[in-house]
MMTF fields as JSON, N, C-alpha, C and O atoms, coordinates in Angstrom:
{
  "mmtfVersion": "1.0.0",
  "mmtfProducer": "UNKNOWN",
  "numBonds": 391,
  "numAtoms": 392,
  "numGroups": 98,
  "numChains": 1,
  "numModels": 1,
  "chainsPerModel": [1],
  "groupsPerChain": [98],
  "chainIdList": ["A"],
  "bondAtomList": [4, 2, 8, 6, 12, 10, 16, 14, 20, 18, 24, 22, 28, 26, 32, 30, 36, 34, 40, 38, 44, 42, 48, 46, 52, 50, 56, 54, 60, 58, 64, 62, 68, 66, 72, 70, 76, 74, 80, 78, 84, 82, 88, 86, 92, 90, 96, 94, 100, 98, 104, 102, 108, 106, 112, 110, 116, 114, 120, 118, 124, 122, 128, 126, 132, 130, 136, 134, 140, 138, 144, 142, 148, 146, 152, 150, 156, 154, 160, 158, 164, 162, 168, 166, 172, 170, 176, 174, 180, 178, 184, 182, 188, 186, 192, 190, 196, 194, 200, 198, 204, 202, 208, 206, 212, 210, 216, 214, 220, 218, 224, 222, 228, 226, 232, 230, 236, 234, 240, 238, 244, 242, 248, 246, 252, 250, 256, 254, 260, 258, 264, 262, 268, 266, 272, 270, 276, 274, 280, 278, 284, 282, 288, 286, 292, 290, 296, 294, 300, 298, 304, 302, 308, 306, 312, 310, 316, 314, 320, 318, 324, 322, 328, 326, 332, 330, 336, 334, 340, 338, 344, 342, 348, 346, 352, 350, 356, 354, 360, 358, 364, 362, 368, 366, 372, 370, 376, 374, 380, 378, 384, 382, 388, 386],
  "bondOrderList": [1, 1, 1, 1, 1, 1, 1, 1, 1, 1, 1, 1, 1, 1, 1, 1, 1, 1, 1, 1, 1, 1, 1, 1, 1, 1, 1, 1, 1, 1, 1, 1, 1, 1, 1, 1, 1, 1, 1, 1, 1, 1, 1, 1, 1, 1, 1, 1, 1, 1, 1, 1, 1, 1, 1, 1, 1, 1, 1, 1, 1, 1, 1, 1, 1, 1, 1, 1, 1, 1, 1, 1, 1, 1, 1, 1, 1, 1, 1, 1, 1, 1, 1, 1, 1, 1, 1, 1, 1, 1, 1, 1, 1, 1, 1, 1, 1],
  "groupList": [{"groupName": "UNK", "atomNameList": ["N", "CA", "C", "O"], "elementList": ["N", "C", "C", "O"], "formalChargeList": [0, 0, 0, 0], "bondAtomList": [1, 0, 2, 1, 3, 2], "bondOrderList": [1, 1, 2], "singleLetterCode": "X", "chemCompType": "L-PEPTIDE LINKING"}],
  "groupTypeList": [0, 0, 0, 0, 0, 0, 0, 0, 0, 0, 0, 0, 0, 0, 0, 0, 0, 0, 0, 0, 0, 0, 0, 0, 0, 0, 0, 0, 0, 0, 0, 0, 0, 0, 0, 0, 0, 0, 0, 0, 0, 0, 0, 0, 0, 0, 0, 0, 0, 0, 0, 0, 0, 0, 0, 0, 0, 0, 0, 0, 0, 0, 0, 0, 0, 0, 0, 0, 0, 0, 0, 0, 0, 0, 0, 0, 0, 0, 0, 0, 0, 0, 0, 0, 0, 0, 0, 0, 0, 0, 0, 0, 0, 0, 0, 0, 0, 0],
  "groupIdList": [1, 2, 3, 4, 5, 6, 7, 8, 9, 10, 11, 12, 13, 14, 15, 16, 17, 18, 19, 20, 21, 22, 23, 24, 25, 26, 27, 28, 29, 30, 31, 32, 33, 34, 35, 36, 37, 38, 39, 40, 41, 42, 43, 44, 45, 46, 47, 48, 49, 50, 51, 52, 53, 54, 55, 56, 57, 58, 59, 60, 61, 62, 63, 64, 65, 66, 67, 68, 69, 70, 71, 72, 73, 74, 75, 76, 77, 78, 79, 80, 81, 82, 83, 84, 85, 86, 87, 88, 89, 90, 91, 92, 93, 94, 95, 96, 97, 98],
  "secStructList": [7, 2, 2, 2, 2, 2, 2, 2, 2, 2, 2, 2, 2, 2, 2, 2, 2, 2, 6, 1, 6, 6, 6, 7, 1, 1, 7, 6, 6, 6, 6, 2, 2, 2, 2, 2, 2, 2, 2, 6, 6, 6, 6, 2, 2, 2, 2, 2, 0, 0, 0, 0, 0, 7, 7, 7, 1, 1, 7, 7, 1, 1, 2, 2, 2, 2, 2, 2, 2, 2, 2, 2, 2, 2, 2, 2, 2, 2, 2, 2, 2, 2, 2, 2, 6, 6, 6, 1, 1, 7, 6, 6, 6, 6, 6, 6, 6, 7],
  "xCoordList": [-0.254, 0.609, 0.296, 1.177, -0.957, -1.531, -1.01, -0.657, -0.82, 0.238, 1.1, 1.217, 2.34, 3.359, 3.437, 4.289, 2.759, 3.144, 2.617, 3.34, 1.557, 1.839, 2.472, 2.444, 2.994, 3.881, 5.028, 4.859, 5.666, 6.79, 6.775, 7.619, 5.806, 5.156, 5.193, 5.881, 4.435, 4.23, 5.865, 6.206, 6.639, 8.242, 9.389, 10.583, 8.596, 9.521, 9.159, 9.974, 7.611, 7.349, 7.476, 7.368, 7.572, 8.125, 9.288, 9.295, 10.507, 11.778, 12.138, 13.125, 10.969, 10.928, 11.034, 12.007, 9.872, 9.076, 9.948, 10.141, 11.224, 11.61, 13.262, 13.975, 13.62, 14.31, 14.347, 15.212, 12.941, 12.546, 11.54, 10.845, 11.538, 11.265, 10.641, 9.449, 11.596, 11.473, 10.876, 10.524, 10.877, 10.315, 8.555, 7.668, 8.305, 7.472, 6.307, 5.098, 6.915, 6.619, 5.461, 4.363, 5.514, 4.999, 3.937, 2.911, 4.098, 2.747, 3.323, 2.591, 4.243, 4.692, 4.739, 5.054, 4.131, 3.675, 2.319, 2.095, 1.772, 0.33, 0.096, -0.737, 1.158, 1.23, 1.624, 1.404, 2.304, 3.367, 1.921, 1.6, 1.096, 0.231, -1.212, -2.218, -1.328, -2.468, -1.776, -2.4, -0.551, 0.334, 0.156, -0.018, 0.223, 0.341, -1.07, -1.469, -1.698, -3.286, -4.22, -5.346, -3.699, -3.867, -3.343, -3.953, -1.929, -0.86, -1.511, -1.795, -1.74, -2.599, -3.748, -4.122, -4.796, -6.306, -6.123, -6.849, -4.857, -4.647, -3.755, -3.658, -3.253, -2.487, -3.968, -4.048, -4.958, -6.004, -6.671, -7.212, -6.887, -7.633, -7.047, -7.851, -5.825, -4.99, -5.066, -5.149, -5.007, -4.811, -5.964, -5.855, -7.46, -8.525, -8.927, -9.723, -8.27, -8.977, -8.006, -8.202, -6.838, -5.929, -7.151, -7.778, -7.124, -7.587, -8.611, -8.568, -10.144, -11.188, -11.243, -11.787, -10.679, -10.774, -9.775, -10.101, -8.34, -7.672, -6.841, -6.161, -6.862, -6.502, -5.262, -4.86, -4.429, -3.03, -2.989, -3.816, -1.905, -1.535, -1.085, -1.665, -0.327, -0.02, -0.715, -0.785, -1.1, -2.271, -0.941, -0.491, -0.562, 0.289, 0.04, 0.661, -0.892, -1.7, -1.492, -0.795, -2.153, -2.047, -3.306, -2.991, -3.908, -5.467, -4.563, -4.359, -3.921, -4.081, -2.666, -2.495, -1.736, -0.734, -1.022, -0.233, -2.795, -3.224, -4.15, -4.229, -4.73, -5.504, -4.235, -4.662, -2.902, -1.865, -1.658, -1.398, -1.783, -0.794, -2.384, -2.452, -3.34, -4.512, -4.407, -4.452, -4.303, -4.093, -3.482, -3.98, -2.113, -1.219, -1.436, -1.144, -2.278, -2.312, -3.675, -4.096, -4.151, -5.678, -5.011, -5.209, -3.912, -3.562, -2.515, -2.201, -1.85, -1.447, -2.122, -1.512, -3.612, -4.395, -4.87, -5.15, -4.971, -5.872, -4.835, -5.218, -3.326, -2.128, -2.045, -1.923, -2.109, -2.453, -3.39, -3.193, -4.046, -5.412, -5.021, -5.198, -4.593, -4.006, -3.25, -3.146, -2.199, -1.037, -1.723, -1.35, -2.338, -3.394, -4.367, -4.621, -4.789, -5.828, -4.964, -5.492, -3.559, -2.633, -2.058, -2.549, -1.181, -0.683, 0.564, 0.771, 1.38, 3.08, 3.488, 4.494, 3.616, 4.55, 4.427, 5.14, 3.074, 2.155, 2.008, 1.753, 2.055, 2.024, 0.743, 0.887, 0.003, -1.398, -1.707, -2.211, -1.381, -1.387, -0.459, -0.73, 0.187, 1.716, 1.485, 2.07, 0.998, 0.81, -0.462, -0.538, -1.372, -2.667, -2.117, -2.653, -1.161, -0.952, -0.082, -0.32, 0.873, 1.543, 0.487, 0.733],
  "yCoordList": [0.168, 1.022, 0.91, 1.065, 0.642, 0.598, -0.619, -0.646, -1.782, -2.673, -2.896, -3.75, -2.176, -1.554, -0.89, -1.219, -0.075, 0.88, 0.23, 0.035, 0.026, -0.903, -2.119, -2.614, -2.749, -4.413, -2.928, -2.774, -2.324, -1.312, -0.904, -1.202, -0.289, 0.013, -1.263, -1.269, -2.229, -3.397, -3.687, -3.645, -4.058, -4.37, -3.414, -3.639, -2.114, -1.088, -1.419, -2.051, -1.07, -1.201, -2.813, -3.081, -3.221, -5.146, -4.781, -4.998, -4.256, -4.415, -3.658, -3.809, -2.645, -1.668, -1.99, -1.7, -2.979, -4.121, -4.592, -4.506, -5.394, -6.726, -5.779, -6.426, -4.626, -4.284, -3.525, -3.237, -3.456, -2.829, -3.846, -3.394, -5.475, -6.43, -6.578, -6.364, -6.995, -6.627, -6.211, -6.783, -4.473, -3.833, -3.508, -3.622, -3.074, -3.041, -1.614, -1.808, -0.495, 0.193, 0.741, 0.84, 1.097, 1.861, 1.316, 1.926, -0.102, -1.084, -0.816, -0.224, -1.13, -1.363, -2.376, -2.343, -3.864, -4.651, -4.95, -5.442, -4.375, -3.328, -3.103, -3.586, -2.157, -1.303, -1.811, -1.146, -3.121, -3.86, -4.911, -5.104, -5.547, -6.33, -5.525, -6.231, -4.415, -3.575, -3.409, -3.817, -2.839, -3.084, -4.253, -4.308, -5.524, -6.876, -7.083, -7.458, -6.691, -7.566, -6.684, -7.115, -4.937, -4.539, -4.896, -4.751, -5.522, -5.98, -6.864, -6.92, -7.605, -9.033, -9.051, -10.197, -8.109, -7.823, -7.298, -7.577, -6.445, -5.939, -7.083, -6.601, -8.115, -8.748, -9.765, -10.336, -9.897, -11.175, -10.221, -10.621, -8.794, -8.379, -8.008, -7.675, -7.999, -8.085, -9.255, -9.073, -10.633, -11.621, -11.75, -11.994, -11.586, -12.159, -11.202, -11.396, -10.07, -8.662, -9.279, -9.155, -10.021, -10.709, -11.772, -11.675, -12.857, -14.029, -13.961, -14.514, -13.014, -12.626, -11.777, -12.026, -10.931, -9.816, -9.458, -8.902, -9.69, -9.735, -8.499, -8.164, -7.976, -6.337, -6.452, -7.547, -5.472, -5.16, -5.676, -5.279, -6.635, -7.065, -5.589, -5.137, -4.988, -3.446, -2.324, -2.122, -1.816, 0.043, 1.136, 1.55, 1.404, 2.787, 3.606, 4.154, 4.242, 5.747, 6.745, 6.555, 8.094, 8.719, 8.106, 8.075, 7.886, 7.452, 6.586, 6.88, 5.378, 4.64, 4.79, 3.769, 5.516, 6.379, 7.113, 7.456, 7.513, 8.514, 7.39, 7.541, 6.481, 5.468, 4.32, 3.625, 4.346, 3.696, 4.721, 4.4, 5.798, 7.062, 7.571, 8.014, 7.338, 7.506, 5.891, 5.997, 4.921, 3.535, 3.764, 3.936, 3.924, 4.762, 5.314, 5.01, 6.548, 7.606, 7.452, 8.166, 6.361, 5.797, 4.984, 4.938, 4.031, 2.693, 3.395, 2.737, 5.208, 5.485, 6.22, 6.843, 6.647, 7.325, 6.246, 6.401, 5.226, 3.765, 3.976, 4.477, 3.777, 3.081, 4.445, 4.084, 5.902, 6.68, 6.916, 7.438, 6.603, 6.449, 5.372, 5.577, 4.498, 3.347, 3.353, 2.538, 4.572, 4.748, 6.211, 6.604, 6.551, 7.633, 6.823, 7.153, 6.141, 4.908, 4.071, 3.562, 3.873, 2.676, 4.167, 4.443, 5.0, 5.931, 5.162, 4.724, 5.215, 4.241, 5.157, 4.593, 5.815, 6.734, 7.893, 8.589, 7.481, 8.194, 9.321, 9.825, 10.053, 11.233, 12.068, 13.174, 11.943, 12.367, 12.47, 13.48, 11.461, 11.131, 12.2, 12.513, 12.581, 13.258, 14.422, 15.307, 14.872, 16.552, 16.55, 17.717, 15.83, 16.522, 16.252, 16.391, 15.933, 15.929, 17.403, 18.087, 17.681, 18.951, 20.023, 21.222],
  "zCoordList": [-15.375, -14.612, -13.121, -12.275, -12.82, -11.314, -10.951, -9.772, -11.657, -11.089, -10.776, -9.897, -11.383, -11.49, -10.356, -9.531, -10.168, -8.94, -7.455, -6.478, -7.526, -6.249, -6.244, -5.117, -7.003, -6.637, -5.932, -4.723, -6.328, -6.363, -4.751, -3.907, -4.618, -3.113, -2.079, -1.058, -2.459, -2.04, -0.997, 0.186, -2.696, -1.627, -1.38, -1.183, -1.452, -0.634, 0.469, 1.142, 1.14, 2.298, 2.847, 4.043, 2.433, 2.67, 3.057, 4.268, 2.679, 2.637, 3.846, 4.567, 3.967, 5.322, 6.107, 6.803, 6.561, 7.404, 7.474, 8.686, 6.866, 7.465, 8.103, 8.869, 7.8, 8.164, 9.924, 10.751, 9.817, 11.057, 11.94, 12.85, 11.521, 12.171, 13.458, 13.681, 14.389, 15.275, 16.518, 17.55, 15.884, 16.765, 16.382, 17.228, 14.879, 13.764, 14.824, 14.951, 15.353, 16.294, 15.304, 15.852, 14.005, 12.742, 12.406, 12.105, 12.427, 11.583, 10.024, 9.23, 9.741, 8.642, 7.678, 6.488, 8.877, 8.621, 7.438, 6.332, 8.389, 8.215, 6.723, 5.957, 6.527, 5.38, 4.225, 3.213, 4.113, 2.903, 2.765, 1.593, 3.735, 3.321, 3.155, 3.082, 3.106, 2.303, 0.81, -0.169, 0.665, -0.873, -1.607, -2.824, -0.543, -1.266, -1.849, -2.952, -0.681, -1.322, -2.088, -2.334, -2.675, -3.892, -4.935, -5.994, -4.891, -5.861, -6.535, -7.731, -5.598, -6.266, -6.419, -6.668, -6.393, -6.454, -8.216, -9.171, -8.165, -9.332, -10.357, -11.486, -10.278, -10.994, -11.317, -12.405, -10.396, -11.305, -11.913, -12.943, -11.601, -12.853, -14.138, -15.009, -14.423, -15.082, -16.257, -17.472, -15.461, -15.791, -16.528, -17.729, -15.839, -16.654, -17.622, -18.541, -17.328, -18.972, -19.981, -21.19, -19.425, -20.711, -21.48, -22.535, -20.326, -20.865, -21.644, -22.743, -21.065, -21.537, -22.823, -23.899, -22.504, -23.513, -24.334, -25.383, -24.056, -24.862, -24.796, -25.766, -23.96, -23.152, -22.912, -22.519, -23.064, -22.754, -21.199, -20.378, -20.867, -19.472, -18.998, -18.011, -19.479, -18.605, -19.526, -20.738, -18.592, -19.113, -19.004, -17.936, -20.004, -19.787, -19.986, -20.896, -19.414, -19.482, -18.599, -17.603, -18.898, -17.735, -16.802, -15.612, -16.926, -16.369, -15.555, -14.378, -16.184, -15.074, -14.384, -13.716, -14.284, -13.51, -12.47, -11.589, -12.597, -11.556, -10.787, -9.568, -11.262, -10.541, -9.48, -8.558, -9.824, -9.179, -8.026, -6.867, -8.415, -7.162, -6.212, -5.065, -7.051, -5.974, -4.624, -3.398, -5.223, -4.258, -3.582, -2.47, -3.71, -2.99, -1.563, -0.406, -2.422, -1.305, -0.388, 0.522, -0.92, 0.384, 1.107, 2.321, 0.366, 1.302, 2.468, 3.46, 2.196, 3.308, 3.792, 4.66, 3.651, 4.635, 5.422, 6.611, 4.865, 5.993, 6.767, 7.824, 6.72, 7.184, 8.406, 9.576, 8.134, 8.682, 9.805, 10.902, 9.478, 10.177, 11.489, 12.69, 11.004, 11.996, 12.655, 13.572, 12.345, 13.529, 14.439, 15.545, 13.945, 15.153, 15.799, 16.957, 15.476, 16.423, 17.342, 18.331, 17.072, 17.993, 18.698, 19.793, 18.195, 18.817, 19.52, 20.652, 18.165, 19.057, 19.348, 19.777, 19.476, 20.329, 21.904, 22.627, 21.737, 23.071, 23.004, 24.098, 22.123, 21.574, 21.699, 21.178, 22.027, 22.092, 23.837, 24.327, 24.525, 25.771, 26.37, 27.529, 26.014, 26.818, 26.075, 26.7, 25.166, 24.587, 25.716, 26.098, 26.331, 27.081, 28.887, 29.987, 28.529, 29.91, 30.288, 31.284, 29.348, 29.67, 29.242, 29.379]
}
């Protein structure tokens, strides 16, 4: 399921990114290749609990429904974290000035 949900994530925020190109004011960039390179961190471990062990290619649990929506919600606190460290919008600068 944690694969599932981030490939899902992955090319929403991809589709975001290429729609907002461009300008990419957000780091949205940013954000679709932290998606990608869980996507795929999660598709070889996938692959080798197949090959090795013999393990269901997809986990449909609650366990791992809450381990997909926890990735999630770190890969937008990093992504978070990163647009308060760049500060696109000057927002911080211009609230201490008034």
């Amino acid at each position: 399921m944690w694969l599932l949900m981030t490939a899902l994530a992955a090319v929403i925020t991809t589709a975001l990114w290429y729609v907002n190109a461009p300008d990419d004011k957000y780091k949205l960039g940013t954000l679709s290749l932290i998606f990608w390179g869980a996507a795929i961190m999660w598709f070889i471990d996938s692959v080798m609990a197949y090959l090795t062990e013999g393990e269901a290619f997809f986990e449909m649990t609650p366990d791992a429904a809450l381990l997909g929506l926890s990735v999630i919600i770190l890969a937008l606190a990093v992504w978070g974290i990163l647009l308060l460290a760049d500060n696109p919008g000057k927002v911080f600068k211009s609230a201490l000035e008034n």
